[in-house]
C-alpha positions as semicolon CSV with decimal commas, in nm:
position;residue;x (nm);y (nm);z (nm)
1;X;11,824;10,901;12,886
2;X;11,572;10,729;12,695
3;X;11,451;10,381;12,670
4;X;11,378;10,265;12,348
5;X;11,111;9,992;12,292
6;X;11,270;9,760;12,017
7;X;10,929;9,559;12,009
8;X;10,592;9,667;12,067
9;X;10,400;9,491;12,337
10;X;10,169;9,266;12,187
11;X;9,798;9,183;12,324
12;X;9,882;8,857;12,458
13;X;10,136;8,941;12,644
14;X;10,001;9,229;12,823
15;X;9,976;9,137;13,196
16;X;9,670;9,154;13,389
17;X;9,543;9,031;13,713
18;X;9,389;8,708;13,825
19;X;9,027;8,683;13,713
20;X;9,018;9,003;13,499
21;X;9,015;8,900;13,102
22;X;9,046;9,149;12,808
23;X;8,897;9,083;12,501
24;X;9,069;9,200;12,181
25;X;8,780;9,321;12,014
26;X;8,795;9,651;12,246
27;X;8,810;9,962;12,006
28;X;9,183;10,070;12,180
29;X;9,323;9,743;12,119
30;X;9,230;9,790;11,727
31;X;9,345;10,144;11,705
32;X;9,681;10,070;11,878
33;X;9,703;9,794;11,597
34;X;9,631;10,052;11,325
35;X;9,902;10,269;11,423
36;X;10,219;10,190;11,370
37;X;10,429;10,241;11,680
38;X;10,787;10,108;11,581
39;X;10,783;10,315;11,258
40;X;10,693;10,659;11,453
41;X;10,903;10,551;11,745
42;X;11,254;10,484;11,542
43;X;11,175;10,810;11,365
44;X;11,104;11,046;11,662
45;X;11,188;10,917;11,980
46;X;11,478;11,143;11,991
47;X;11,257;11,439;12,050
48;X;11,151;11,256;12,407
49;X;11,560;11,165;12,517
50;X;11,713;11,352;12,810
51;X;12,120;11,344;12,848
52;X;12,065;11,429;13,181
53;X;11,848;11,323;13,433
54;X;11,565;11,091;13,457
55;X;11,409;10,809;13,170
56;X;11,226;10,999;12,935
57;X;10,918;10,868;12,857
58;X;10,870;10,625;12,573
59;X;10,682;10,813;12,289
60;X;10,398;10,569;12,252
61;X;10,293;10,648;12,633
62;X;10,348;11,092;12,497
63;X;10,127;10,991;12,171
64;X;9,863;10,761;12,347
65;X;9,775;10,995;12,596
66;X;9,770;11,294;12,384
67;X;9,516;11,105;12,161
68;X;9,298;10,990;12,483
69;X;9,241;11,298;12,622
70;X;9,139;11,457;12,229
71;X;8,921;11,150;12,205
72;X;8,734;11,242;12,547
73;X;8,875;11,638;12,572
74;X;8,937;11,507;12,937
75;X;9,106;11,817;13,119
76;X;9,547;11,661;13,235
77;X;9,432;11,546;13,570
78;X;9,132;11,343;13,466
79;X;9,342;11,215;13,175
80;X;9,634;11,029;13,403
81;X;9,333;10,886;13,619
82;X;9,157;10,748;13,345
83;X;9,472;10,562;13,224
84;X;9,548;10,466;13,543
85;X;9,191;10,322;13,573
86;X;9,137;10,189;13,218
87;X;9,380;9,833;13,157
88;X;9,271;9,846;12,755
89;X;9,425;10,255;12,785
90;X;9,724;10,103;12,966
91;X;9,775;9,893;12,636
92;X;9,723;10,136;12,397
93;X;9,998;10,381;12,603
94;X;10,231;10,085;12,565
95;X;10,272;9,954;12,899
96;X;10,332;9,546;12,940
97;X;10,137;9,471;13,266
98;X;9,787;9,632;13,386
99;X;9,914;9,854;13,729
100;X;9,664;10,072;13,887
101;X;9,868;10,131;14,209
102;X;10,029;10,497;14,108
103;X;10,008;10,736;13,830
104;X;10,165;10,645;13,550
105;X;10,307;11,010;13,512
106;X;10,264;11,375;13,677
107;X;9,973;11,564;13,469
108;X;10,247;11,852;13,407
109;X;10,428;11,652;13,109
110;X;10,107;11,684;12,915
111;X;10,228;12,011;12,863
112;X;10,572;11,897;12,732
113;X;10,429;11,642;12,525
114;X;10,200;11,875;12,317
115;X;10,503;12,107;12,262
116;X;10,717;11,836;12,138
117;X;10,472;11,725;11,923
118;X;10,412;12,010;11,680
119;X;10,206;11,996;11,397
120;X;10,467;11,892;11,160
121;X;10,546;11,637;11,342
122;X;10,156;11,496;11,392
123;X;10,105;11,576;11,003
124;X;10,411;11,308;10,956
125;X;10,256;11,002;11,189
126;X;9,886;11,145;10,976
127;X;10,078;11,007;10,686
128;X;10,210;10,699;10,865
129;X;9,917;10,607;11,003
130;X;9,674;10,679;10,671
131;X;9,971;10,458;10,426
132;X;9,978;10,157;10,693
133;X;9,621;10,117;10,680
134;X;9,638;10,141;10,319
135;X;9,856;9,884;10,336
136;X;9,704;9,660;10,537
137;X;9,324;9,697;10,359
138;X;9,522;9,612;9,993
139;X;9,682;9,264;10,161
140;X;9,365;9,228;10,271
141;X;9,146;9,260;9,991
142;X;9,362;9,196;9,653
143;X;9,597;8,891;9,597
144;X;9,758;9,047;9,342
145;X;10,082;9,236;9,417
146;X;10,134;9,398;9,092
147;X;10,096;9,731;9,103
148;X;10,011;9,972;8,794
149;X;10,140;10,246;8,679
150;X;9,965;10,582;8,794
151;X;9,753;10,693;8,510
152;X;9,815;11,104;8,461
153;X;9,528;11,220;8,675
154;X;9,322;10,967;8,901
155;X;9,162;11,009;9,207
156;X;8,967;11,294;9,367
157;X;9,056;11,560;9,620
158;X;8,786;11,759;9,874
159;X;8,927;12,114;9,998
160;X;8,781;12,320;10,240
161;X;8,829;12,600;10,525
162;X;8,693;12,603;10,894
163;X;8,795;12,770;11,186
164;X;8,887;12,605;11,566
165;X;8,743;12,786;11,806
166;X;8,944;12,869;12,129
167;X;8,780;12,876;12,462
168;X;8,779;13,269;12,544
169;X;8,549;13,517;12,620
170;X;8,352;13,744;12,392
171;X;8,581;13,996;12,312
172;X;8,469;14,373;12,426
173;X;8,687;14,698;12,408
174;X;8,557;14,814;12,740
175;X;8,656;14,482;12,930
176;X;8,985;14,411;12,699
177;X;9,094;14,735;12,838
178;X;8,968;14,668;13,189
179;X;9,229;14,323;13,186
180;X;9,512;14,552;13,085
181;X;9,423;14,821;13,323
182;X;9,417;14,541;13,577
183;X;9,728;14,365;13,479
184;X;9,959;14,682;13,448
185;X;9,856;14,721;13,786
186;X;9,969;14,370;13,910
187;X;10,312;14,458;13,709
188;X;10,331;14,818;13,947
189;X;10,274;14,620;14,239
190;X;10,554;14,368;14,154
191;X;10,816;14,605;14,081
192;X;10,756;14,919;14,351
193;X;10,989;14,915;14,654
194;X;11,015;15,138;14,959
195;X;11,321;15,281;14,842
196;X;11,194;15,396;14,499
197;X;10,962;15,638;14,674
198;X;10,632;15,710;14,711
199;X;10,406;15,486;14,496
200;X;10,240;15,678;14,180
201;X;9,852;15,692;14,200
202;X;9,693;15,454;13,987
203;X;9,314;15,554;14,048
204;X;9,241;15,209;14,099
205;X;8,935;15,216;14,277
206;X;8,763;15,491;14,060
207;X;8,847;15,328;13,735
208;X;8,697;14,977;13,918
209;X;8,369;15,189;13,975
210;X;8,373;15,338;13,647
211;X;8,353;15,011;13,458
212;X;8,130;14,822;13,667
213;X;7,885;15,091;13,662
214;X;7,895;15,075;13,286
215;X;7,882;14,668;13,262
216;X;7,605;14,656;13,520
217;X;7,409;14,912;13,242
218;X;7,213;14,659;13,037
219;X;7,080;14,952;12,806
220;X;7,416;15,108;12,648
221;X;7,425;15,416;12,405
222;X;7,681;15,432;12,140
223;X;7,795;15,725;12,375
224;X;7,785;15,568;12,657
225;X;8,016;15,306;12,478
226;X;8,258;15,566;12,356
227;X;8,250;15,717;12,728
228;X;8,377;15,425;12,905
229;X;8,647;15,316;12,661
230;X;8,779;15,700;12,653
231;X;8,813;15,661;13,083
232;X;8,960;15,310;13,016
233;X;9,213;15,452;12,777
234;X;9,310;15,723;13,014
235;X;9,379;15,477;13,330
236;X;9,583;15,232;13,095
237;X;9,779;15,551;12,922
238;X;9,842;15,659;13,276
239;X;9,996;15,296;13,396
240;X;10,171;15,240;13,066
241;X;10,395;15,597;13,097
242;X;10,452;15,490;13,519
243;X;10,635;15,146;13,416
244;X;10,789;15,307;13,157
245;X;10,996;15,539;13,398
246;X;11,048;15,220;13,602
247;X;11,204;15,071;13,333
248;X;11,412;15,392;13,244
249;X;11,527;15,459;13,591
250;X;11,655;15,098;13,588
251;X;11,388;14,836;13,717
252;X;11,396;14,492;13,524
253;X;11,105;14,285;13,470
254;X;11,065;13,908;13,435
255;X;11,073;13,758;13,107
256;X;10,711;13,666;13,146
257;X;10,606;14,071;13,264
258;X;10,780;14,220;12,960
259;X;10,601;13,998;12,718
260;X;10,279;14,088;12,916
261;X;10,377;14,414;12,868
262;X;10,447;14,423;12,530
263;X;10,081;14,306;12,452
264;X;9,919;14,579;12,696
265;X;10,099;14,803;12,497
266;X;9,970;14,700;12,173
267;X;9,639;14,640;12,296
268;X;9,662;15,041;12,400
269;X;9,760;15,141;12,051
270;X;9,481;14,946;11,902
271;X;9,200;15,047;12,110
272;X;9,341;15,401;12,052
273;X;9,360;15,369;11,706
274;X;8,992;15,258;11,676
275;X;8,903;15,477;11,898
276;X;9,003;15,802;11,701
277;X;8,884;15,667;11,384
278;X;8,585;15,547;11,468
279;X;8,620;15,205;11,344
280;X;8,596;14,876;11,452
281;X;8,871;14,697;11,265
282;X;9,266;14,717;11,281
283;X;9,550;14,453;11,162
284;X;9,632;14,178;11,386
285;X;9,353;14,288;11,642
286;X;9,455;14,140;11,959
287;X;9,121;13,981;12,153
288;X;9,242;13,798;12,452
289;X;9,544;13,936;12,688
290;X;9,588;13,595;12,823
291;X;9,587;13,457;12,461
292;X;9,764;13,720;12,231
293;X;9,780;13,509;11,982
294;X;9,374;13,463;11,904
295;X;9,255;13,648;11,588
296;X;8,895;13,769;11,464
297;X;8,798;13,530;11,203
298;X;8,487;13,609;10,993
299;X;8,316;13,283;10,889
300;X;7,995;13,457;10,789
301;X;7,804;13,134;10,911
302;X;7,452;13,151;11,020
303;X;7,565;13,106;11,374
304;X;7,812;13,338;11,422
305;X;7,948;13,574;11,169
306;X;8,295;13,609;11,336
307;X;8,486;13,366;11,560
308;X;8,750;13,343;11,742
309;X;9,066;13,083;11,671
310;X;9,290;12,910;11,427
311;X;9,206;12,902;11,074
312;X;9,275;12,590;10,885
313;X;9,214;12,407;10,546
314;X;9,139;12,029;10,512
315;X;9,170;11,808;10,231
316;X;8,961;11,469;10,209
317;X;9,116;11,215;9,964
318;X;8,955;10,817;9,984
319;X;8,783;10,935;10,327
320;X;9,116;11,026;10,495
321;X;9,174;11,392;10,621
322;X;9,504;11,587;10,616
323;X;9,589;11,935;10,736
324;X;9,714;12,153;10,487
325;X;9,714;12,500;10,666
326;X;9,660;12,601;11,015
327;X;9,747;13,001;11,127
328;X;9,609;13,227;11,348
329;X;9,588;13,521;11,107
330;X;9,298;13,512;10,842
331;X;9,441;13,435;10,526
332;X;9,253;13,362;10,179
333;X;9,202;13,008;10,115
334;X;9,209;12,986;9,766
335;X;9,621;13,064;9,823
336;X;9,598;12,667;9,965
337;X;9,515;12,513;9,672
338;X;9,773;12,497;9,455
339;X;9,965;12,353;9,764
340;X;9,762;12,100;9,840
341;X;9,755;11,976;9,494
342;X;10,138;11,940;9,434
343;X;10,120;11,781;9,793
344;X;9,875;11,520;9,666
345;X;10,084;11,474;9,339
346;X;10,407;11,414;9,510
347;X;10,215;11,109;9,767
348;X;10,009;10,957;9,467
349;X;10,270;11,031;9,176
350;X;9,952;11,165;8,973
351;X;9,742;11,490;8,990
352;X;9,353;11,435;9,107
353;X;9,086;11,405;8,824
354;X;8,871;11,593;9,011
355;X;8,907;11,894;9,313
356;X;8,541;11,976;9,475
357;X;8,601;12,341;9,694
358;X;8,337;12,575;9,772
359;X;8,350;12,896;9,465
360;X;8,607;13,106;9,668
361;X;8,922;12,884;9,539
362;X;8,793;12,876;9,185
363;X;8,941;13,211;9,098
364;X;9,109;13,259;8,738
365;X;9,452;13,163;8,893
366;X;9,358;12,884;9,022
367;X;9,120;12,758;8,711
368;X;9,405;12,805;8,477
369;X;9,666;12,600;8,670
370;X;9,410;12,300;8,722
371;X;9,342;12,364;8,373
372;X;9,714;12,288;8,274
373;X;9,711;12,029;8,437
374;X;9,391;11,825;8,313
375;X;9,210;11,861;8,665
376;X;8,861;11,954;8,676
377;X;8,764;12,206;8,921
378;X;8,417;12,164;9,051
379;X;8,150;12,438;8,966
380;X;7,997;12,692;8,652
381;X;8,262;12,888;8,487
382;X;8,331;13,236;8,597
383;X;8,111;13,535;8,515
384;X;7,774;13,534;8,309
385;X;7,699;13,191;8,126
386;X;7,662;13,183;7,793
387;X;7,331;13,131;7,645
388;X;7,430;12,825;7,454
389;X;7,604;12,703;7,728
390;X;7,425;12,343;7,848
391;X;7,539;12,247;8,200
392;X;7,565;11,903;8,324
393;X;7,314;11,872;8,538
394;X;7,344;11,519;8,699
395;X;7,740;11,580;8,750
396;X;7,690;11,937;8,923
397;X;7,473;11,752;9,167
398;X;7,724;11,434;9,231
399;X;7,977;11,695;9,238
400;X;7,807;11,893;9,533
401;X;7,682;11,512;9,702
402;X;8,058;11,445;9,721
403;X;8,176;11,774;9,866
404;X;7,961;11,662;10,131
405;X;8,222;11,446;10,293
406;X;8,435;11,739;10,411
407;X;8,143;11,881;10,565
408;X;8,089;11,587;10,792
409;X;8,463;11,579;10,874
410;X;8,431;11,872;11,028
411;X;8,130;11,791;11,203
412;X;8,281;11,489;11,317
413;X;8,608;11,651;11,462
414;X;8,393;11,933;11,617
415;X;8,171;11,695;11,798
416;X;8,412;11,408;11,902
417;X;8,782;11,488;11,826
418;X;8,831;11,748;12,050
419;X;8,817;12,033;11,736
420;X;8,533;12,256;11,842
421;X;8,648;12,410;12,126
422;X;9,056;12,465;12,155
423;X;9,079;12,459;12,562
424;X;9,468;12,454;12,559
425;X;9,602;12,840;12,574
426;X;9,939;12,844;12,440
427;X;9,988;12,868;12,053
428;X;10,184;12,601;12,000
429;X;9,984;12,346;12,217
430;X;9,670;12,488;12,033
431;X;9,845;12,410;11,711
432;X;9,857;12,049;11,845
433;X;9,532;12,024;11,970
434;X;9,442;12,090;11,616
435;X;9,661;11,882;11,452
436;X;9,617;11,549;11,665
437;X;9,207;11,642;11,636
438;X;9,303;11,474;11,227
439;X;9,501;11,208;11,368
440;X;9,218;11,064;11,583
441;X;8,934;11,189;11,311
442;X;9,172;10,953;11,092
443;X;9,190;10,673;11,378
444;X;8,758;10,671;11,371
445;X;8,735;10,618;11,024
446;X;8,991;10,305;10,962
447;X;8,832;10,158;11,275
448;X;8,471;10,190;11,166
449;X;8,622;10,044;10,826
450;X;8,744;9,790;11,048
451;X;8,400;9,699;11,203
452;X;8,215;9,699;10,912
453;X;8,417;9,486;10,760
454;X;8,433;9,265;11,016
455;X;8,060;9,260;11,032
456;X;8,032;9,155;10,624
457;X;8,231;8,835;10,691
458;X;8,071;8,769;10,946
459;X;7,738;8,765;10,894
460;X;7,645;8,805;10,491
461;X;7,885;8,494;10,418
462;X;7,796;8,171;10,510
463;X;7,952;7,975;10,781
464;X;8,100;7,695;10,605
465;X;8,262;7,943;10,308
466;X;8,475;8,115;10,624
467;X;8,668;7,835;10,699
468;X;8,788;7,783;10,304
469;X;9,059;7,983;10,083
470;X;8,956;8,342;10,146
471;X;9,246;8,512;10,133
472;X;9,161;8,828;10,370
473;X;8,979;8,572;10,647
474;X;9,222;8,559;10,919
């Protein structure tokens, strides 16, 4: 079952106790304006209804919290009390009266809700939200409804890459095969019964003493290193062949124990792998056992060369941010690009006049398609310049000011839009972390629009012009 709001609770008519007043200038009374709730409601509430069972809850409250707790990364359970405690939160999560006497929900459906709201999904309501408040700023500011036709290229698009940290621990061979040894232990213990036998040894204890003696070693060799991982890799070969004859002699594991298994496995073959060959790198090196998923990504930034997380490509276009990739797996961003600009083609109905990336998407496949297609691709021309080549100067440097703008995007959804460290562990509510991060990066920029604009009427006009025909004074 699922109740479906048919009309969105207005500010006026949300309820609140004797004595308490709201004002409506509070920042989540404007961004629950901004958004527009019956739109995203008629077209997704179906992902939140239940033929069995009890009321689902109404998308706006799934939505509002998700975008609370990326606005203050606020861990589930401090999440539902702060909406509980907050009455402007309560408004913003769609509820008609102010109640502070129970939870409004258990802090388990947070899971649930970033499932059901995938990426593809929060990329859709991106697009809602960014056209509404287009929308709204054009009634606003221009009396005139006629709209022209889109000239063949107009506008300008900002690409670029960054990677979204996830909250895990240095990776180390020595202690990524220490987990494993650990947890096909755990799975032994599970699945041994008196009437299988005796149990098989496991050498617990001495491989326990082996590796603390080497972590507690502050002064490692290379041979010291290649010591310990060799004794790791024997314990964990050992385990792996024991629960394979459990299996073969008939024992089933949980669903959850064979995926386990299944990444202890590969972790083995990988460590063994770089083992032999004296390398460091393998494909799809697994760096987390709890979070399979995780990849090395090398950023080459001053700060770290490598991390850890999702990669994924932004585009900036009039201030507004959209996701155009997100994967685990290191990919090559200049394979975006042409993407991204058919995506911006079919929203606008023209290509952009201008695309400023950093030099690693202006390869020759890439320069010839924007070439077709009258777009000019920020930067010098591949390989050595020609001597009578004259380069303009003042547009290379507006060029590079402008590219800016992405920059800060990311700083922005690093620092305040929950962005620079991924604390959720699944992939697919990491994906969503990610993806609502833009949504409420989005959300920060029409309501700083919002203030500043309210601040220019307000105080550079004079007080007697804001009572006479100006069109976008309300």
């Amino acid at each position: 079952m699922y109740k479906f709001a048919d009309k969105q609770i207005r500010f006026e008519d949300f309820e609140t106790p004797i004595g308490m007043k709201l004002t409506k200038d509070n920042r989540w009374v404007q961004k629950a304006e901004i958004i527009p709730w019956s739109e995203i409601e008629k077209r997704y509430a179906k992902l939140f209804m239940n033929r069995k069972g009890n009321v689902a809850k109404p998308l706006r409250l799934a939505l509002g919290s998700c975008i609370i707790q990326a606005e203050y990364e606020f861990s589930d359970e401090e999440n539902i009390k702060m909406i509980q405690e907050h009455p402007y939160m309560q408004f913003f999560c769609g509820f008609s009266k102010y109640d502070d006497s129970k939870p409004p929900f258990d802090p388990s459906l947070m899971v649930y809700f970033r499932k059901r709201l995938t990426p593809e999904i929060l990329g859709e309501i991106n697009e809602m939200i960014i056209t509404s408040s287009k929308e709204k700023a054009a009634n606003e500011n221009d009396d005139n409804n006629d709209k022209p036709e889109p000239p063949s290229n107009d506008g300008t698009m900002i690409i670029d890459a960054t990677c979204a940290p996830a909250n895990i621990k240095y990776p180390q061979d020595t202690e990524l095969l220490n987990d494993a040894r650990e947890a096909t232990e755990e799975i032994i213990d599970d699945i041994h019964t008196p009437e299988l036998g005796k149990k098989p040894r496991t050498y617990r204890k001495k491989a326990r003493k082996d590796y603390l003696k080497f972590v507690r070693n502050k002064n490692r060799s290379a041979k010291e290193i290649r010591k310990s991982i060799s004794k790791q890799l024997s314990y964990l070969r050992r385990n792996i062949v024991t629960i394979k004859k459990y299996l073969e002699n008939g024992v089933i594991l949980s669903p959850k124990a064979i995926h386990r298994f299944a990444v202890i496995q590969k972790i083995y073959e990988q460590q063994k792998y770089m083992y032999e060959n004296h390398t460091h790198a393998v494909e799809n090196r697994i760096v987390s056992l709890s979070q399979p998923h995780i990849r090395p990504i090398i950023r080459g930034k001053a700060k770290a060369k490598v991390e850890f997380g999702a990669k994924l490509d932004i585009s900036v276009v009039e201030g507004y941010a959209r996701l155009e990739e997100l994967s685990f797996e290191a990919y090559n961003e200049s394979t975006i690009l042409k993407t991204a600009i058919e995506r911006y083609k079919e929203r606008s109905g023209s290509y952009p006049e201008r695309i400023l990336a950093d030099k690693i998407y202006r390869n020759r496949e890439n320069l010839k398609y924007c070439k077709d297609r009258g777009i000019r691709l920020s930067g010098p021309a591949l390989g050595r310049p020609n001597k009578d080549e004259i380069r303009d100067k003042k547009q290379d440097y507006k060029d590079e000011a402008d590219r800016i703008e992405v920059e800060r995007r990311f700083s922005l959804a690093k620092r305040k839009c929950g962005l620079g460290l991924i604390m959720t562990r699944l992939s697919e509510t990491a994906s969503h972390t990610i993806a609502l991060s833009i949504i409420v990066l989005n959300l920060r920029k029409v309501l700083c629009s919002f203030f500043i604009f309210s601040y220019f009427i307000s105080n550079l006009f004079p007080i007697e012009l804001k009572h006479k025909n100006f069109a976008f004074v309300q």
